[in-house]
C-alpha positions in Angstrom: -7.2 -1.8 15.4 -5.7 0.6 13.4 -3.0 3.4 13.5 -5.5 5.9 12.9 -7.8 5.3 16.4 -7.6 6.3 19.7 -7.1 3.0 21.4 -3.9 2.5 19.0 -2.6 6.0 19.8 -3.5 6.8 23.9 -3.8 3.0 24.4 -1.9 0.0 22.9 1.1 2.7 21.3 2.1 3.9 24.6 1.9 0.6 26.8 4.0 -1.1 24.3 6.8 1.3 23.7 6.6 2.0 27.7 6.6 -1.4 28.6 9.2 -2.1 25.7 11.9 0.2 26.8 12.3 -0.8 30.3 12.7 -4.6 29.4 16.0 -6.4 29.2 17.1 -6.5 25.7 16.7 -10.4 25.6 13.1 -9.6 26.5 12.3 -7.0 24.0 11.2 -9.4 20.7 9.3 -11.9 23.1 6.9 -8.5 24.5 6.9 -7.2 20.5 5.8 -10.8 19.5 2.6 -11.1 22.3 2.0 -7.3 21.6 1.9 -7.6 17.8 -0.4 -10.9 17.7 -2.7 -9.1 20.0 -2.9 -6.1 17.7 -4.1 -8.7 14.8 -6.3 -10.7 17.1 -8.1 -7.5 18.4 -9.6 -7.1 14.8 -9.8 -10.8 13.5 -10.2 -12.2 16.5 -10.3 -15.9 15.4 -9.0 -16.0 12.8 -5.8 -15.0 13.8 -5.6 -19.5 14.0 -4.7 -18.9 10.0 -2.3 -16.5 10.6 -0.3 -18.7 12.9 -1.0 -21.6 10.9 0.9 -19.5 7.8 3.8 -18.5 10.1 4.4 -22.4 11.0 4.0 -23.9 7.8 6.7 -21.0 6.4 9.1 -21.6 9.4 9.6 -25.2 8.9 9.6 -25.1 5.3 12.4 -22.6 5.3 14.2 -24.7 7.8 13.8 -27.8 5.3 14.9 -26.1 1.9 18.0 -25.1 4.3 18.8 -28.4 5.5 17.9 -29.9 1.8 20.0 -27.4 -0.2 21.9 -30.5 -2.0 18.6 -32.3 -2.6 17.8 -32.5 -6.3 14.3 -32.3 -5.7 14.8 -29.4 -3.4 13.5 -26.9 -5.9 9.4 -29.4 -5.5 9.9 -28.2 -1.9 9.8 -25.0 -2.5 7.8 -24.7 -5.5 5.3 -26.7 -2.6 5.0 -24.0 -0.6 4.8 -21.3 -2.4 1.7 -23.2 -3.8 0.4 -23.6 -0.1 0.7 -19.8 1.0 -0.9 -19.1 -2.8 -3.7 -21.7 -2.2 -4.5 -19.9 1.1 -4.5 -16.3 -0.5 -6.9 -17.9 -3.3 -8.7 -19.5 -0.6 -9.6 -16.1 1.3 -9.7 -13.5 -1.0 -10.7 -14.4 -4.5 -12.7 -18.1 -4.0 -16.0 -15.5 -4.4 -14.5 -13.9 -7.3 -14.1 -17.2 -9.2 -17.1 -18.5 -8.2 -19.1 -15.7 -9.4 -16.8 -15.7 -13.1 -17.2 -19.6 -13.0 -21.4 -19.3 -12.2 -21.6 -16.5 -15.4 -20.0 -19.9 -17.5 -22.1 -22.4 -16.3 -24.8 -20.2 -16.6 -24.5 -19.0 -20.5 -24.1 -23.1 -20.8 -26.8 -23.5 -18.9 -24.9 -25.7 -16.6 -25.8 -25.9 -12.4 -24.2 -23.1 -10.7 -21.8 -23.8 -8.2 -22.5 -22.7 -4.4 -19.6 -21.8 -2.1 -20.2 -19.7 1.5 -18.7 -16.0 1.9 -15.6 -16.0 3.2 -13.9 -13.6 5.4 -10.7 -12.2 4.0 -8.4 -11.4 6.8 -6.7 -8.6 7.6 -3.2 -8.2 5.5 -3.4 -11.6 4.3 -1.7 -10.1 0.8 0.9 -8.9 3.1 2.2 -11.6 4.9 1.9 -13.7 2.3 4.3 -12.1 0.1 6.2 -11.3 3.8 6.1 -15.5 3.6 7.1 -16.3 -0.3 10.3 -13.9 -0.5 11.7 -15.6 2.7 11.6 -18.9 1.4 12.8 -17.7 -2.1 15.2 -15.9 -0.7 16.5 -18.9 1.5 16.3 -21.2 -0.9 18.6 -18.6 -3.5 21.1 -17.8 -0.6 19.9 -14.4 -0.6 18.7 -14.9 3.2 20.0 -16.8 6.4 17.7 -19.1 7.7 15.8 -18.3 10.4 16.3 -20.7 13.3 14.3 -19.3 15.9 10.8 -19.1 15.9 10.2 -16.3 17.9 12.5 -14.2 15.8 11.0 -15.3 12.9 7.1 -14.9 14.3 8.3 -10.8 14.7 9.4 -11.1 11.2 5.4 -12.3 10.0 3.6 -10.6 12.9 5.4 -7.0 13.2 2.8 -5.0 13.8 3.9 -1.7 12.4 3.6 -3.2 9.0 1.5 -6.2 9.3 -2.0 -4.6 8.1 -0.6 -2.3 5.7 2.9 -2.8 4.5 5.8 -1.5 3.5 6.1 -5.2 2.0 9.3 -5.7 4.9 11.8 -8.5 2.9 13.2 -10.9 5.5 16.8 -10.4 3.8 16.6 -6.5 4.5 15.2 -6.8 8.0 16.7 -10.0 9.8 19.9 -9.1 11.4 17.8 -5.9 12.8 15.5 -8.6 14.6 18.3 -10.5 16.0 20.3 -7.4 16.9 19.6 -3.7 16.6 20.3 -0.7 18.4 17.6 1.7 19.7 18.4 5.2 19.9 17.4 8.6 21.2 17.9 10.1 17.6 15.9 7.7 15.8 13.0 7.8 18.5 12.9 11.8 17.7 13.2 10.7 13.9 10.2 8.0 14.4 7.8 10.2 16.1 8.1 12.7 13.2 7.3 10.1 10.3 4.6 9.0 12.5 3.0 12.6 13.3 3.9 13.3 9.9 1.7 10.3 8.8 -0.7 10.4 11.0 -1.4 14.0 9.7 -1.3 12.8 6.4 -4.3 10.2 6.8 -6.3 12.1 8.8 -6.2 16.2 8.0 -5.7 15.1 4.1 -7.1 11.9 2.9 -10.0 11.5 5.3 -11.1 15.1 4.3 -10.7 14.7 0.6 -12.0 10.8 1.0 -15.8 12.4 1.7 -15.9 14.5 -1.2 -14.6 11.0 -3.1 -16.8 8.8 -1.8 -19.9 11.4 -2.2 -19.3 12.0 -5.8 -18.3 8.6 -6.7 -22.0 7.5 -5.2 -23.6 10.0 -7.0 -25.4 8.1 -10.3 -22.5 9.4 -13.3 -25.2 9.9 -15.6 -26.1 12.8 -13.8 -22.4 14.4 -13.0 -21.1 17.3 -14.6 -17.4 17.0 -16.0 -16.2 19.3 -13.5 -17.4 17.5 -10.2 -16.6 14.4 -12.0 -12.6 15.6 -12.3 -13.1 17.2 -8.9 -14.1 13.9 -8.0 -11.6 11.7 -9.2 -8.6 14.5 -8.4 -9.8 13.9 -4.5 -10.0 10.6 -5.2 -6.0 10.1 -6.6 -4.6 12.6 -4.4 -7.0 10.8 -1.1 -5.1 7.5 -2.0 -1.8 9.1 -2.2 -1.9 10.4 1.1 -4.0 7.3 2.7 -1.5 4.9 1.8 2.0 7.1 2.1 0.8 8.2 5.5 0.2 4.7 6.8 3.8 3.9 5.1 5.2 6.7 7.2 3.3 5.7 10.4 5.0 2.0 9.5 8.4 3.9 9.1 8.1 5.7 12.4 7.4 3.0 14.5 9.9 1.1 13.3 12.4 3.8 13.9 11.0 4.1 17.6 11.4 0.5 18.1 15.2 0.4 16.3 14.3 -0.9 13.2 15.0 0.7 9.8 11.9 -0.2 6.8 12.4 0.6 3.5 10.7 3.5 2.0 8.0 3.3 0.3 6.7 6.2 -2.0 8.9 8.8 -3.3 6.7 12.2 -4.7 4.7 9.8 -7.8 2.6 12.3 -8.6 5.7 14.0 -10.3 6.6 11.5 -12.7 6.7 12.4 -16.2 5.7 8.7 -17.8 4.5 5.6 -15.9 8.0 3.6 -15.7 9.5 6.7 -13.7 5.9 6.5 -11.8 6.3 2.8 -10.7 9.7 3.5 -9.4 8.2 5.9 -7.1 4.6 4.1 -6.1 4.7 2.0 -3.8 8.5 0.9 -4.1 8.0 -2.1 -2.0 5.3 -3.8 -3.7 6.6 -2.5 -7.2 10.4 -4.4 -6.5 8.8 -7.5 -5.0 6.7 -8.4 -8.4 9.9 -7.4 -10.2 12.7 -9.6 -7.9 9.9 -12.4 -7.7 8.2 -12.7 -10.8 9.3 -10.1 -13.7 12.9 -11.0 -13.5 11.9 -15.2 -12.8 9.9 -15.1 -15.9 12.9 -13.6 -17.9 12.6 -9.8 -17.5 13.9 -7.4 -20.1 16.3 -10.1 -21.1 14.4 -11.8 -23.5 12.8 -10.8 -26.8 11.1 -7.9 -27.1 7.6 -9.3 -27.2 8.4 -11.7 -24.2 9.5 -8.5 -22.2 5.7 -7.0 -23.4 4.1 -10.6 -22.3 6.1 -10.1 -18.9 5.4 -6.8 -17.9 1.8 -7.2 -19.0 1.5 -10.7 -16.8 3.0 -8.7 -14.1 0.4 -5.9 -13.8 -2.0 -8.2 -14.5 -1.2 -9.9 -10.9 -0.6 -6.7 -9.7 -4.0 -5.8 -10.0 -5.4 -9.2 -9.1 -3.3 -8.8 -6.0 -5.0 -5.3 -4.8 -8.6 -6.9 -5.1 -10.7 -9.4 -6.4 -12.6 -7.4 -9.1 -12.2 -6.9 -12.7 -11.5 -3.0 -12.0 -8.3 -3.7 -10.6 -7.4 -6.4 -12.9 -8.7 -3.6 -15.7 -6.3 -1.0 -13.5 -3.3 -3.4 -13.7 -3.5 -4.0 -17.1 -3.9 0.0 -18.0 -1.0 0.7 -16.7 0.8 -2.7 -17.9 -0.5 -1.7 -21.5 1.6 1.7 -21.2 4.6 0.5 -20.1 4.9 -1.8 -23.4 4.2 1.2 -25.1 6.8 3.2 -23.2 9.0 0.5 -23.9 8.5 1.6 -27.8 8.9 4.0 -30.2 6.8 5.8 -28.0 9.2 6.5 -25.2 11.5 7.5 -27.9 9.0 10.6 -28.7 8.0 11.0 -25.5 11.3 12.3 -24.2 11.4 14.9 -26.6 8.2 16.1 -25.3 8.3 19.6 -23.3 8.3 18.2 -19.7 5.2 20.2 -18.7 3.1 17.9 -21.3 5.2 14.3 -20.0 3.7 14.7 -16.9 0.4 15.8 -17.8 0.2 12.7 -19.6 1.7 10.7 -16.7 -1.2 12.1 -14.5 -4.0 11.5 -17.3 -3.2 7.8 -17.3 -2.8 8.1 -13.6 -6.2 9.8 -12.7 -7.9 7.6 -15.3 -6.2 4.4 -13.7 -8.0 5.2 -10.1 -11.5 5.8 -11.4 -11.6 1.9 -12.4 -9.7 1.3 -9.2 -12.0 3.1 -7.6 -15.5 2.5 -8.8 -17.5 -0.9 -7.9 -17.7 -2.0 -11.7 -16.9 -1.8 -14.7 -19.8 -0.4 -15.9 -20.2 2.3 -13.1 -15.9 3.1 -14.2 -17.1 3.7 -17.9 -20.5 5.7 -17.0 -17.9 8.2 -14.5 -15.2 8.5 -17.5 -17.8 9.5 -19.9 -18.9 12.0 -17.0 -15.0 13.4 -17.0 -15.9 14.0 -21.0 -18.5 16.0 -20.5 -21.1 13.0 -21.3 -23.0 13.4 -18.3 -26.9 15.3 -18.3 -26.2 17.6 -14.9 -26.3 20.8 -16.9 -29.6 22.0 -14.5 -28.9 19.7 -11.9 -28.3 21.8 -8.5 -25.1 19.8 -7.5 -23.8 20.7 -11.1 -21.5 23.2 -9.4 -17.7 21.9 -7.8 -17.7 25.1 -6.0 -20.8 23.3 -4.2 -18.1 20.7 -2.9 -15.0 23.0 -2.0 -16.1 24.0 1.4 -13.1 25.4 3.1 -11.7 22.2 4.8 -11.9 21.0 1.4 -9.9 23.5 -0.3 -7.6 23.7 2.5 -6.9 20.0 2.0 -6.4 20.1 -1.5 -4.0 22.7 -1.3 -2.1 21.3 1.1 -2.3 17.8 -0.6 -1.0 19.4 -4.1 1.8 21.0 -2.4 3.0 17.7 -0.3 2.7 15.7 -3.6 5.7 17.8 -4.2 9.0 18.1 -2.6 8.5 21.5 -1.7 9.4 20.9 2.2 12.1 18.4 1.7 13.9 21.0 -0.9 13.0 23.4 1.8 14.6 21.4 4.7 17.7 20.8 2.5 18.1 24.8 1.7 17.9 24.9 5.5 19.9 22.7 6.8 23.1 24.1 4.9 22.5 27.2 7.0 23.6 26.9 10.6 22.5 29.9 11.8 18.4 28.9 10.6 19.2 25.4 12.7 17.9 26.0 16.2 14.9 28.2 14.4 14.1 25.1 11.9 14.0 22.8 14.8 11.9 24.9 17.2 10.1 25.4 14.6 9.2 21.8 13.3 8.3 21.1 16.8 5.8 23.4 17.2 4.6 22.1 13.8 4.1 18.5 14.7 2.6 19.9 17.9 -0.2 21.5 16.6 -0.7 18.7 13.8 -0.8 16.0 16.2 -3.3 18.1 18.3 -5.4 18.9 15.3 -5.2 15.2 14.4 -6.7 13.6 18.2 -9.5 16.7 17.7 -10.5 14.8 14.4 -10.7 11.5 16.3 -12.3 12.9 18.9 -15.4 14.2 16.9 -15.7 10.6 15.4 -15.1 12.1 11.9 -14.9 10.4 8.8 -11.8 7.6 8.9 -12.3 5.2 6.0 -10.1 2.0 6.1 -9.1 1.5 2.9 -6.9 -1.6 3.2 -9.9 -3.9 4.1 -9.9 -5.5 0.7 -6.0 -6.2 0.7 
């Protein structure tokens, strides 16, 4: 189940918030608990045994470091478990991946090749596991009270507004909202807006702009011109802007409807003007945890300057790892790690002297560049598409030479409006507005009608069954 179906939006979204808000407050985790493990169990069905199995192990190790803070040998415990939820992410989602870079070894040594069965990978298991190893880090630094009750600490893990698909939610940030937060009529008006917003977002934006992406990327790139091979990955980097921001903002909302208050997640990236300023705006929570948990651990910028380069390059090369099991994004990671050292430089230096229009041209080259590896199945079909982009490819006479033979009018429409919402056109907009009273009441009126007609226009897409790509499978 995702946020982006029917039986999420006229089904399981409106029983639990109905159900929710006429139970005593004492009541109100215990029905978000059974509700949130049934909205992981409805798509893994079994396998939501693993998930439990995490949450256990995490809640009694936390509870141990606590009670063992004066133990020397505290610091095995919790090097222990982070091993543990590591070993189970290893397990899931890359035990094919090393198999198969093992098997090429063996093979060249003409060795016997190992044999190992498919595993699934469960849904959000990146998530919760880094939900899982900044609790106990944090509990074990004193950054975090322990949590002593299961239940509240199961909501913590199991939340289903960002369970599948983040924000990464840090137990330090969000645990006196599970013991005690207030629910209120502003923030429920405040919720459904991020949620409509989102929802809109995913599935008038990125959905559209996601079949012209996945058509051209499937095309053979020997045979792509360089203009439907930019058109191609420009849908591509503006479809996975708006696919994962929208499902941050859906997360948002709900957790506003429900009382809590998530940390945001993406702040306009597309506007950066080098790669540092663009990290600080993708995908905040991910971006902070790899800095608070392993850039800073491993010495940060404190060290000497080629340990800083090692760091951020280690970093990125995680990062990558951590968004798929595939040399692409291990090849993505390390693009962007490789210009940050360089940022880090003289080059920086020059950089900012630069007319701003040509910083963030270059920001957005690296950028677009950066999501063709991410987004193609190899390394090989990566190289054949960004040869395409330099006008390598043989499509001269093909008859699907053309981009105007892709930018059908729902297309267009989309990339407009995607260009413009990579911008903070509305918010600067809704700030000039707000200053004037006398626009108020018109504003207001005149959002609602606007989230009206999206949110219509959004359960028409559903209702046609049209093309709703879930792009967090692999995470």
């Amino acid at each position: 189940m995702v946020f982006s179906s029917p039986v999420f939006l006229f089904a399981f979204l409106p029983i639990v918030l109905g159900i929710y808000f006429i139970l005593p407050r004492l009541a109100r985790n215990f029905w978000l608990l059974a509700m949130s493990l049934l909205f992981y169990t409805w798509g893994e069905h079994m396998f939501v045994v693993v998930f439990l199995v995490s949450m256990t192990v995490n809640f009694f190790a936390g509870l141990v470091i606590h009670w063992c803070r004066e133990w020397r040998h505290v610091k095995w415990l919790l090097w222990s478990n982070i091993a543990a939820n590591l070993a189970l992410l290893i397990f899931y989602k890359y035990s094919g991946f090393l198999a198969a870079n093992l098997n090429a070894l063996l093979a060249a040594a003409h060795l016997p090749l190992i044999r190992i069965h498919d595993t699934h990978l469960p849904f959000g298991i990146s998530f919760f596991t880094f939900h899982a190893i900044s609790y106990v880090v944090d509990v074990y630094c004193g950054n975090a009270r322990v949590q002593k009750n299961p239940l509240n600490f199961f909501l913590y893990e199991s939340l289903f507004p960002q369970l599948i698909a983040g924000p990464i939610i840090r137990y330090r940030d969000i645990g006196e909202q599970i013991d005690r937060r207030r629910e209120t009529l502003s923030g429920f008006a405040y919720g459904v807006i991020r949620f409509v917003t989102g929802l809109s977002k995913k599935m008038l934006v990125a959905n559209l702009l996601a079949v012209k992406a996945d058509t051209i990327f499937t095309l053979p790139a020997g045979g792509l011109s360089a203009g439907v091979a930019w058109l191609g990955a420009i849908c591509y980097t503006l479809q996975i802007y708006f696919d994962f921001s929208g499902y941050s903002d859906m997360a948002i909302g709900l957790g506003h409807m429900l009382g809590f208050q998530f940390v945001e997640n993406f702040n306009y990236p597309y506007i950066s003007r080098s790669i540092q300023e663009f990290w600080r705006r993708w995908h905040i929570s991910l971006s902070t945890w790899f800095r608070d948990y392993l850039y800073i651990p491993l010495g940060g910028s404190r060290v000497s300057p080629f340990r800083t380069y090692v760091n951020l390059v280690t970093v990125f090369f995680l990062c990558g790892l951590w968004h798929g099991a595939s040399w692409n994004f291990v090849i993505w990671g390390m693009l962007h790690g490789a210009f940050l050292v360089l940022e880090r430089q003289k080059w920086m230096a020059w950089l900012d002297r630069v007319w701003a229009p040509l910083r963030h041209g270059y920001a957005l080259l690296v950028i677009i560049v950066g999501w063709v590896f991410f987004r193609s199945n190899d390394l090989g079909n990566a190289l054949d598409f960004l040869h395409a982009m330099c006008g390598g490819g043989h499509a001269a006479d093909a008859p699907a030479a053309n981009p105007a033979m892709y930018l059908d009018g729902p297309t267009v429409a989309a990339l407009c409006a995607a260009v413009a919402g990579s911008m903070p056109v509305l918010k600067i907009v809704s700030s000039v507005a707000n200053r004037a009273p006398a626009l108020y009441v018109p504003v207001a009126l005149g959002r609602i009608v606007a989230l009206s007609v999206l949110f219509v226009l959004c359960a028409i897409q559903l209702a046609s069954g049209t093309y709703n790509p879930f792009i967090y499978f692999r995470f």
